[in-house]
ZADRENDREN-954728 format. One record per atom (N, C-alpha, C, O): residue in one letter; atom name; x, y, z. Coordinates in nm, 4 decimals. Example, Ala and Ser with C-alpha at 12.3 -4.5 7.8 and 13.67 -1.06 7.14 Angstrom:
("A", "N", (1.3190, -0.5690, 0.7800))
("A", "CA", (1.2300, -0.4500, 0.7800))
("A", "C", (1.3200, -0.3300, 0.7800))
("A", "O", (1.4236, -0.3319, 0.8465))
("S", "N", (1.2850, -0.2250, 0.7080))
("S", "CA", (1.3670, -0.1060, 0.7140))
("S", "C", (1.2900, 0.0030, 0.7870))
("S", "O", (1.3409, 0.1138, 0.8039))
***
This chain:
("X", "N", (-0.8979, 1.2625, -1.3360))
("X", "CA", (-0.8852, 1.3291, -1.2074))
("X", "C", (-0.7545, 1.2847, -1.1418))
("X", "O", (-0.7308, 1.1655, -1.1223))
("X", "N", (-0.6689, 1.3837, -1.1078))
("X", "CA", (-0.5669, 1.3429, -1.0455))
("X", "C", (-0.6013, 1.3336, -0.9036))
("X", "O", (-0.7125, 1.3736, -0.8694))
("X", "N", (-0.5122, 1.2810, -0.8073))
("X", "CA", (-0.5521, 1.2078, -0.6670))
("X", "C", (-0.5366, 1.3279, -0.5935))
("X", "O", (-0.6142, 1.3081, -0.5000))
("X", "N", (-0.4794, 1.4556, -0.5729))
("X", "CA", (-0.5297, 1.5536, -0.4801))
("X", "C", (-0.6310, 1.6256, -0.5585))
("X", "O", (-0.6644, 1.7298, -0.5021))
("X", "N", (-0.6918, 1.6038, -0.6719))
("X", "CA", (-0.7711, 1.6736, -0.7058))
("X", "C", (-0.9241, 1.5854, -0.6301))
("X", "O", (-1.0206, 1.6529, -0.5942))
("X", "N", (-0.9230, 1.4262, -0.6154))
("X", "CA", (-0.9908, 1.3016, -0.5375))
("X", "C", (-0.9934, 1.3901, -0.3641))
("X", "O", (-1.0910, 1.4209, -0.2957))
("X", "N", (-0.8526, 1.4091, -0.3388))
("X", "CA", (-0.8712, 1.4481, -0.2152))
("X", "C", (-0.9511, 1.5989, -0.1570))
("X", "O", (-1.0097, 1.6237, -0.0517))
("X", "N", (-0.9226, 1.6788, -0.2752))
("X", "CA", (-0.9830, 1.8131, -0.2576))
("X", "C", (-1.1421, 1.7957, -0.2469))
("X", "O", (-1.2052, 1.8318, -0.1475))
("X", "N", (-1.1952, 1.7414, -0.3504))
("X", "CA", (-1.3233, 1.6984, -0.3662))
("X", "C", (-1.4105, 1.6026, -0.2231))
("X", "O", (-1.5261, 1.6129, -0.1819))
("X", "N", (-1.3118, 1.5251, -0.1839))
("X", "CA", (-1.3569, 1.4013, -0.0066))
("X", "C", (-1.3643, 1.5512, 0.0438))
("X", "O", (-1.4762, 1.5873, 0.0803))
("X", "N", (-1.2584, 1.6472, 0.0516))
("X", "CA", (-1.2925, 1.7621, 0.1719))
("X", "C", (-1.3455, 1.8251, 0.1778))
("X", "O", (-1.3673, 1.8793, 0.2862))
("X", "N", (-1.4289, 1.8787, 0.0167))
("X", "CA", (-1.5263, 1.9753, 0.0105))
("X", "C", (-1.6421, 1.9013, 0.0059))
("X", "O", (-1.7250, 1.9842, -0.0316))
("X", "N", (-1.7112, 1.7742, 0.0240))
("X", "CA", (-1.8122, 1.7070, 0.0219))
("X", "C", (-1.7996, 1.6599, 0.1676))
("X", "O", (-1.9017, 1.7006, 0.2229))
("X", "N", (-1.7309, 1.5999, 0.2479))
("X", "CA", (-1.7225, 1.5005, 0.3870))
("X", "C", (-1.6346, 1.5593, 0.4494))
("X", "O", (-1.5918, 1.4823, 0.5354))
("X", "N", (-1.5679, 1.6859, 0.4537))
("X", "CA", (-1.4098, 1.7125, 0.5348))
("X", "C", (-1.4731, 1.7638, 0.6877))
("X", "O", (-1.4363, 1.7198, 0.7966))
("X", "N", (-1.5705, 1.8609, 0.6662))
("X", "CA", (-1.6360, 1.8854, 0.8220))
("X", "C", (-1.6659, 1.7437, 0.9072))
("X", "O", (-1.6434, 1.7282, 1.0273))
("X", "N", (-1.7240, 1.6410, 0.8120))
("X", "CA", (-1.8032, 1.5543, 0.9241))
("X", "C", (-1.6595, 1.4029, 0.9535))
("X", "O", (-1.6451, 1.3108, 1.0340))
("X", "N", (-1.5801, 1.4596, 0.8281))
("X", "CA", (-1.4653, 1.3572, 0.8519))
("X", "C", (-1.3788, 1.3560, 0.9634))
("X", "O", (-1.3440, 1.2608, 1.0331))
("X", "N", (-1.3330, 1.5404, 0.9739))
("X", "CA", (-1.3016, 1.6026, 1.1111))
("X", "C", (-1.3478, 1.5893, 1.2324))
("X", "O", (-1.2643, 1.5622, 1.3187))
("X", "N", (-1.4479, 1.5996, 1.2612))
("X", "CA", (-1.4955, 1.5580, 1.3704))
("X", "C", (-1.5098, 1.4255, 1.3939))
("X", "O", (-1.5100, 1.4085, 1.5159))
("X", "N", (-1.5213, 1.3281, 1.3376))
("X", "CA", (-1.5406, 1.1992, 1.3591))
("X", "C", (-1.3622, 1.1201, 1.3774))
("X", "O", (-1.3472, 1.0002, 1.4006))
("X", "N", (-1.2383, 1.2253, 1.3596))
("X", "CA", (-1.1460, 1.2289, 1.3686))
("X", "C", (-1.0583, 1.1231, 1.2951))
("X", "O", (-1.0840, 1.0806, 1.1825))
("X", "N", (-0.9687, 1.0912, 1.3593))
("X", "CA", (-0.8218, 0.9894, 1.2568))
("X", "C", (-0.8772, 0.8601, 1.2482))
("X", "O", (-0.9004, 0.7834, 1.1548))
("X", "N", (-0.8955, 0.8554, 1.3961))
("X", "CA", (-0.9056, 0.7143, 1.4412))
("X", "C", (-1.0372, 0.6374, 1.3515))
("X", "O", (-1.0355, 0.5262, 1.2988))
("X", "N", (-1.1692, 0.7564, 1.3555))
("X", "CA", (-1.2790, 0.6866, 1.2610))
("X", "C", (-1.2071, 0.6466, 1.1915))
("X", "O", (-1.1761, 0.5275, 1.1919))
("X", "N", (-1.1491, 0.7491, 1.0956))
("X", "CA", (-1.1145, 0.7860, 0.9025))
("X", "C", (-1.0456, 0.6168, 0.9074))
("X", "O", (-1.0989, 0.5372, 0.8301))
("X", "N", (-0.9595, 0.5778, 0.9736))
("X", "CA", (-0.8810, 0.4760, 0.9525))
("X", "C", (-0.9931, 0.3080, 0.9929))
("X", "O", (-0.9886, 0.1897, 0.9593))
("X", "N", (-1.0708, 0.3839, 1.0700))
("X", "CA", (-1.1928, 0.2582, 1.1334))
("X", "C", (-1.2389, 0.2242, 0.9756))
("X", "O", (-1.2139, 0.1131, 0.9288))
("X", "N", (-1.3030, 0.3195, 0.9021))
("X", "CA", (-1.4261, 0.3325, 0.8087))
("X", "C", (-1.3297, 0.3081, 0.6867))
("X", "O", (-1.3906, 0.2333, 0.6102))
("X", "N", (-1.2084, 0.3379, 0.6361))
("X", "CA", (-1.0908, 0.2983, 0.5989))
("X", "C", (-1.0468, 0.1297, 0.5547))
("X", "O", (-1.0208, 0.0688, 0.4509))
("X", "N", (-1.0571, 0.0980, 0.7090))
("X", "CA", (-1.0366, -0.0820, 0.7217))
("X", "C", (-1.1154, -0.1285, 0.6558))
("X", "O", (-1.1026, -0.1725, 0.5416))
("X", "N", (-1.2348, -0.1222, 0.7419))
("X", "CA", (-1.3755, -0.1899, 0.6650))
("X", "C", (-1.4456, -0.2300, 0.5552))
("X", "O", (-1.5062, -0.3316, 0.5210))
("X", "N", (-1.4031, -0.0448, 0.4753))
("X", "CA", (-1.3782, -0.0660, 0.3494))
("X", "C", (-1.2768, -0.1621, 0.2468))
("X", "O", (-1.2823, -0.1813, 0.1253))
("X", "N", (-1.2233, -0.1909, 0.3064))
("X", "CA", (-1.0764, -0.2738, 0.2162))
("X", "C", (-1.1494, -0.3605, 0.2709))
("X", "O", (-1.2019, -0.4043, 0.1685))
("X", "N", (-1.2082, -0.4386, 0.3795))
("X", "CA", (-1.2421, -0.5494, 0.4106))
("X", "C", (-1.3845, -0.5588, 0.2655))
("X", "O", (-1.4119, -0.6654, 0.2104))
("X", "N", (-1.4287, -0.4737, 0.2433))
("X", "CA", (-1.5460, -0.5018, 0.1648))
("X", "C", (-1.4976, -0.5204, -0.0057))
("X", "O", (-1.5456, -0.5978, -0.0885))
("X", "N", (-1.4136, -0.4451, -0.0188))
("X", "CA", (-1.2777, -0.4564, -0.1656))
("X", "C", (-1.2753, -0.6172, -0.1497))
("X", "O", (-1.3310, -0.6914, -0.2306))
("X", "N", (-1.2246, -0.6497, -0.0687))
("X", "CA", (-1.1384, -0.7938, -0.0444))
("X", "C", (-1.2699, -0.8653, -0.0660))
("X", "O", (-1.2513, -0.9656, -0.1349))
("X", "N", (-1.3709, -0.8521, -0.0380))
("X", "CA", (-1.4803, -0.9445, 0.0047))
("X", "C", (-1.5148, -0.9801, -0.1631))
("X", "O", (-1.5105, -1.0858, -0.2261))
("X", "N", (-1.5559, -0.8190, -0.2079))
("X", "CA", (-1.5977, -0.8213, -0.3571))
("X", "C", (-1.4963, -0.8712, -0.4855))
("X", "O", (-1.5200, -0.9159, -0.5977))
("X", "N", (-1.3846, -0.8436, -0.4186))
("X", "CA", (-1.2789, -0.9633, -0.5052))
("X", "C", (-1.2833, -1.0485, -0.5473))
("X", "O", (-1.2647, -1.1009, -0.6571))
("X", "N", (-1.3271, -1.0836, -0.3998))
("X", "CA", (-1.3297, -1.2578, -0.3970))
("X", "C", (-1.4522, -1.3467, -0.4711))
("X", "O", (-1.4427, -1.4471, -0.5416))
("X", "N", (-1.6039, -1.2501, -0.4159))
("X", "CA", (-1.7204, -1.3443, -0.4468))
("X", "C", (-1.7705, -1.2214, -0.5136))
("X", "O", (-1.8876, -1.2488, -0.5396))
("X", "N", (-1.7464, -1.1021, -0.5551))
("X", "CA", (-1.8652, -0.9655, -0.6373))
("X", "C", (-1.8641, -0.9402, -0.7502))
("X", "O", (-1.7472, -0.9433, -0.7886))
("X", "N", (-1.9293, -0.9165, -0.8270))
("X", "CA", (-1.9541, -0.8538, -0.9802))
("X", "C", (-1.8424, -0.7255, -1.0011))
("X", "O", (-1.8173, -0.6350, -0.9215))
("X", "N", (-1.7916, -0.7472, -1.1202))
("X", "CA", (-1.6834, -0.5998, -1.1341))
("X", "C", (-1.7127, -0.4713, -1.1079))
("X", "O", (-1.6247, -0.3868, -1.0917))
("X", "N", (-1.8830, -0.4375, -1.0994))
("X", "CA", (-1.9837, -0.2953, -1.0544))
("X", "C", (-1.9532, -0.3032, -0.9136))
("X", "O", (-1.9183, -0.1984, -0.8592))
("X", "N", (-1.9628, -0.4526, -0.8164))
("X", "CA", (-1.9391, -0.4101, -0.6837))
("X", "C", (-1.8268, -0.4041, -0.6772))
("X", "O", (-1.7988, -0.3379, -0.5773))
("X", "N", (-1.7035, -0.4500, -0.7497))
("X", "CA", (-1.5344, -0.3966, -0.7260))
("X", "C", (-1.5339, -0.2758, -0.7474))
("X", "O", (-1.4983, -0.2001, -0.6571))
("X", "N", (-1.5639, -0.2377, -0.8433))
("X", "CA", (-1.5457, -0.1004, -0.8924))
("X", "C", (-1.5954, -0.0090, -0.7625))
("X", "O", (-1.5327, 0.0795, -0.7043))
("X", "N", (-1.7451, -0.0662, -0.7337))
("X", "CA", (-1.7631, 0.0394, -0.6116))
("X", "C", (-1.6956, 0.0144, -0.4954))
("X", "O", (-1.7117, 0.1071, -0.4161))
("X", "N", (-1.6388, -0.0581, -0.4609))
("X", "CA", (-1.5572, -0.0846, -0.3347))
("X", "C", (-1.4398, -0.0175, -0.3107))
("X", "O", (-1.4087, 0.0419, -0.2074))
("X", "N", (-1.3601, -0.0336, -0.4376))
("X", "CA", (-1.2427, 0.0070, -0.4491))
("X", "C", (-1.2761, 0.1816, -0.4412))
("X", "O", (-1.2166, 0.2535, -0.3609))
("X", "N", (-1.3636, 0.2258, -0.5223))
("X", "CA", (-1.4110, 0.4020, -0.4974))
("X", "C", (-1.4198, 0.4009, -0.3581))
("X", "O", (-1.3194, 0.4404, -0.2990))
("X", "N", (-1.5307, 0.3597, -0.2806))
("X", "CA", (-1.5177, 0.3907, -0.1703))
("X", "C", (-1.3652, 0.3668, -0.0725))
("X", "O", (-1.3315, 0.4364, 0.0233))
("X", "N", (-1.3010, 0.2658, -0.1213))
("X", "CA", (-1.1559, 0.2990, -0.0412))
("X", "C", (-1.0671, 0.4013, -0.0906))
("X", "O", (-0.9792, 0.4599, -0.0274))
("X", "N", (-1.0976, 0.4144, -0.2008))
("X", "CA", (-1.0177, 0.5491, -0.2783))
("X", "C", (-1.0553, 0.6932, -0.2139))
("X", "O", (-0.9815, 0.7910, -0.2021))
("X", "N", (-1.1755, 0.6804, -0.1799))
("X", "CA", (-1.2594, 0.8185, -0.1054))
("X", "C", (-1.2350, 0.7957, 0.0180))
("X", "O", (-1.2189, 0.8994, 0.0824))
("X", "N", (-1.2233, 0.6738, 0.0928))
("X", "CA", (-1.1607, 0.7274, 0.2642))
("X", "C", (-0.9708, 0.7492, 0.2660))
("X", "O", (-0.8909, 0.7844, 0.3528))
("X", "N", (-0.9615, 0.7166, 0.1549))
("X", "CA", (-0.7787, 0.6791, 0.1780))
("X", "C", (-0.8022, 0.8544, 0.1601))
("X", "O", (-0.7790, 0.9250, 0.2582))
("X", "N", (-0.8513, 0.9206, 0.0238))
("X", "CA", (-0.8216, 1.0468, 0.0181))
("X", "C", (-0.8797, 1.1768, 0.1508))
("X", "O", (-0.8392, 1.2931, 0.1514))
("X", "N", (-0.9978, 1.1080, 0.2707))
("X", "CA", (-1.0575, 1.1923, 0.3200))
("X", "C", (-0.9515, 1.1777, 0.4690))
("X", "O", (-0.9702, 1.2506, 0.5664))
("X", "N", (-0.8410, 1.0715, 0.4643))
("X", "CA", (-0.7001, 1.0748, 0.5824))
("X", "C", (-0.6362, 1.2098, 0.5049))
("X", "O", (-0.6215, 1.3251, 0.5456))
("X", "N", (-0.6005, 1.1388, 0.3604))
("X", "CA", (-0.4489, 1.2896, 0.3181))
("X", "C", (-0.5069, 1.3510, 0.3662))
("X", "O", (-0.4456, 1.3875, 0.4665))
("X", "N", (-0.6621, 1.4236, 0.3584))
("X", "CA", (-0.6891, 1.5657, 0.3909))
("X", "C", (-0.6934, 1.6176, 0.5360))
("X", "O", (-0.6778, 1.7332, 0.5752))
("X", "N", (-0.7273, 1.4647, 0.6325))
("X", "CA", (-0.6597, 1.5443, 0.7354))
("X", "C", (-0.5488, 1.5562, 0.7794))
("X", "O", (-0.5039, 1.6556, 0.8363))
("X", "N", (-0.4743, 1.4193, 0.7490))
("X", "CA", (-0.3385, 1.4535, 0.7779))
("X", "C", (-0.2417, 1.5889, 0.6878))
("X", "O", (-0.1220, 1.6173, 0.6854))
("X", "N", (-0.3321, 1.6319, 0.6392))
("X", "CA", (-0.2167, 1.7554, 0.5500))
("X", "C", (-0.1398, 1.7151, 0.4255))
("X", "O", (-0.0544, 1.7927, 0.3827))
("X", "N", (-0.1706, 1.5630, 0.3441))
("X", "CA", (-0.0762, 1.5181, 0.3087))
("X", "C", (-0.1455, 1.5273, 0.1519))
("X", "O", (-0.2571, 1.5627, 0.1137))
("X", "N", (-0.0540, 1.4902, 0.0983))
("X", "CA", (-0.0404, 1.5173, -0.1028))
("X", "C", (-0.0662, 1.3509, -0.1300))
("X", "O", (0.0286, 1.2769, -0.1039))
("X", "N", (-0.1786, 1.2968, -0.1763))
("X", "CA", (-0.1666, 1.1611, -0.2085))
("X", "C", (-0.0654, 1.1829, -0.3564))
("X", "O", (0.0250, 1.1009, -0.3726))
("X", "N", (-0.0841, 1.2927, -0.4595))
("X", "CA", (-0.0255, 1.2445, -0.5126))
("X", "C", (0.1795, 1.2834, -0.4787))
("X", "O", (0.2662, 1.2508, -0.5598))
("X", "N", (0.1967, 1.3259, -0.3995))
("X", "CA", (0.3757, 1.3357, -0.3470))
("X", "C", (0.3725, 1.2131, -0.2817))
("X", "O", (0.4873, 1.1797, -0.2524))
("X", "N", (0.2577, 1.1018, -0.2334))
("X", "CA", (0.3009, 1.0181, -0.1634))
("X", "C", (0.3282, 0.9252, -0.2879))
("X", "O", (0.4450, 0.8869, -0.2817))
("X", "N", (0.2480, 0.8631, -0.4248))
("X", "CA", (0.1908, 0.8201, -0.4871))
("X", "C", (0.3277, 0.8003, -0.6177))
("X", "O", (0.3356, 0.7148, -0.7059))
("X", "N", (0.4325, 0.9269, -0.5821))
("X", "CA", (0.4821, 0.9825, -0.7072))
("X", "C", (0.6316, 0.8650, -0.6372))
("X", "O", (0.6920, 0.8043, -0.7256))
("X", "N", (0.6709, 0.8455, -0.5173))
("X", "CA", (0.7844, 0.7620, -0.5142))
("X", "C", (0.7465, 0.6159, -0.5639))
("X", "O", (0.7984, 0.5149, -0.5164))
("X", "N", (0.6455, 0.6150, -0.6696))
("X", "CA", (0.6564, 0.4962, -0.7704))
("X", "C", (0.6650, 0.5844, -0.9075))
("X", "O", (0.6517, 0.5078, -1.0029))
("X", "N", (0.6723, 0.6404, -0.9249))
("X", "CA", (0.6718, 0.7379, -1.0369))
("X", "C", (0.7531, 0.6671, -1.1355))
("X", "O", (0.7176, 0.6618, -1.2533))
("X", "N", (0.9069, 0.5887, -1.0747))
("X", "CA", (1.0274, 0.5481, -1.1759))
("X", "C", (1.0062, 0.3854, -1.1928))
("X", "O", (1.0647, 0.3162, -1.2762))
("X", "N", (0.9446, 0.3557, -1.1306))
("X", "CA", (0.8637, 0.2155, -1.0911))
("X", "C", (0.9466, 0.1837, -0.9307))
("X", "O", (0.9574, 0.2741, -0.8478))
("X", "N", (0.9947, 0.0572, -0.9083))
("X", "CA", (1.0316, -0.0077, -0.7693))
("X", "C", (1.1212, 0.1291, -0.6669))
("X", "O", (1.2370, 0.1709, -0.6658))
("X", "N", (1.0518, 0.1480, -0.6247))
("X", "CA", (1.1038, 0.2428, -0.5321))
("X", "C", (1.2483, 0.1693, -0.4581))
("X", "O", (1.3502, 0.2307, -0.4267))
("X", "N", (1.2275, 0.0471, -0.4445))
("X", "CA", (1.3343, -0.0534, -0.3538))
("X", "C", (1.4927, -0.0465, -0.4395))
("X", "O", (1.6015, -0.0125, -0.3930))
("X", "N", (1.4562, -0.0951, -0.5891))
("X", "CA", (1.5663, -0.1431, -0.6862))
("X", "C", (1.5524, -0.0459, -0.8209))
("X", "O", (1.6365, -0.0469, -0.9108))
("X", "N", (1.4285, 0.0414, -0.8213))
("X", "CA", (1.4003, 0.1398, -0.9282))
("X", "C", (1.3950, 0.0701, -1.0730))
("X", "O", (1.4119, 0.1314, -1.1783))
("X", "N", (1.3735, -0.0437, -1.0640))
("X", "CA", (1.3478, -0.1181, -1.2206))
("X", "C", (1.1788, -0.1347, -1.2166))
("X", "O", (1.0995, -0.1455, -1.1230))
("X", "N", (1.1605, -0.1309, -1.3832))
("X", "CA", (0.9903, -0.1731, -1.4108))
("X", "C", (1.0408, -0.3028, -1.4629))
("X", "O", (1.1625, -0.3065, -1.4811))
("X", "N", (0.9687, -0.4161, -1.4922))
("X", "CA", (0.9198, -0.4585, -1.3565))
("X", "C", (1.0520, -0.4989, -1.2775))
("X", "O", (1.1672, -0.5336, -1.3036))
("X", "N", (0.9740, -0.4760, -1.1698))
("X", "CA", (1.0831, -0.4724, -0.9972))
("X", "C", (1.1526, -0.6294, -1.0315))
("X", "O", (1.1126, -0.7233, -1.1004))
("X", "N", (1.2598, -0.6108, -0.9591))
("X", "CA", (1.4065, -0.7181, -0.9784))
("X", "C", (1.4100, -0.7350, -0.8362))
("X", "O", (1.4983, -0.8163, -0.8088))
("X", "N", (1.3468, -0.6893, -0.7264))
("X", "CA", (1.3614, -0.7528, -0.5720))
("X", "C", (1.3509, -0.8427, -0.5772))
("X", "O", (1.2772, -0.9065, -0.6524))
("X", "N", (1.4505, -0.8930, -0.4663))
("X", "CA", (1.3549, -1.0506, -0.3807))
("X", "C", (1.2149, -1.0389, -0.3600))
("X", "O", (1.1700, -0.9246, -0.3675))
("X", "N", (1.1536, -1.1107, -0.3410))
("X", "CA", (1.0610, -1.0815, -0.2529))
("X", "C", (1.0150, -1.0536, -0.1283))
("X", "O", (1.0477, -1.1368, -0.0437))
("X", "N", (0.9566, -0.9727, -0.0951))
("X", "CA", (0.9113, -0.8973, 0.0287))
("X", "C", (1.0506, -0.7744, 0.0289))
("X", "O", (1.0871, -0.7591, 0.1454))
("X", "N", (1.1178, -0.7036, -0.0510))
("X", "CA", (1.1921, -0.5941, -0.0534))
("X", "C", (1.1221, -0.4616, 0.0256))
("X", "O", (1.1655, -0.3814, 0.1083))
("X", "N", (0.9917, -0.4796, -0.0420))
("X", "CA", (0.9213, -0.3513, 0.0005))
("X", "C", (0.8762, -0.3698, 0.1482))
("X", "O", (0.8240, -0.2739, 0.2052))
("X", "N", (0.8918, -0.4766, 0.2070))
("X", "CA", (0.8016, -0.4775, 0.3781))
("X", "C", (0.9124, -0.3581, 0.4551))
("X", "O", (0.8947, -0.3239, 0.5721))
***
């Protein structure tokens, strides 16, 4: 599955109730999620990473859809690798990308 095909799918399953619950939720329910990624990192079984990381994969894609946006046109300025210095693996200093 490619990632606007991820995003098409968040909008035809959650895009009405994502809309109304607006940006500000999407990015609330968003956080939380990465807070629960991070959690299962740290102390969870690879079934609860795996599901954590889906569920941040499914709110990151249910923003593109409202913001209008292409996860994969956002996704693709790594396409050549380091967007910063364009080498695989990246030749930055560190912190290039902040």
């Amino acid at each position: 599955m490619h990632l606007d095909e991820l995003t098409e799918l968040m909008a035809t399953t959650y895009g009405d109730r994502d809309s109304e619950r607006g940006l500000a939720s999407t990015i609330a329910w968003l956080t939380e999620e990465m807070g629960e990624l991070a959690q299962a990192v740290r102390k969870g079984t690879r079934e609860q990473q795996l599901h954590e990381l889906g569920d941040v994969l499914a709110w990151l894609a249910s923003l593109a859809s409202q913001l209008g946006l292409s996860m994969d046109e956002a996704v693709s300025r790594y396409a050549s690798g380091c967007p910063a210095c364009g080498e695989v693996p990246c030749r930055c200093p560190d912190m290039a990308l902040s």
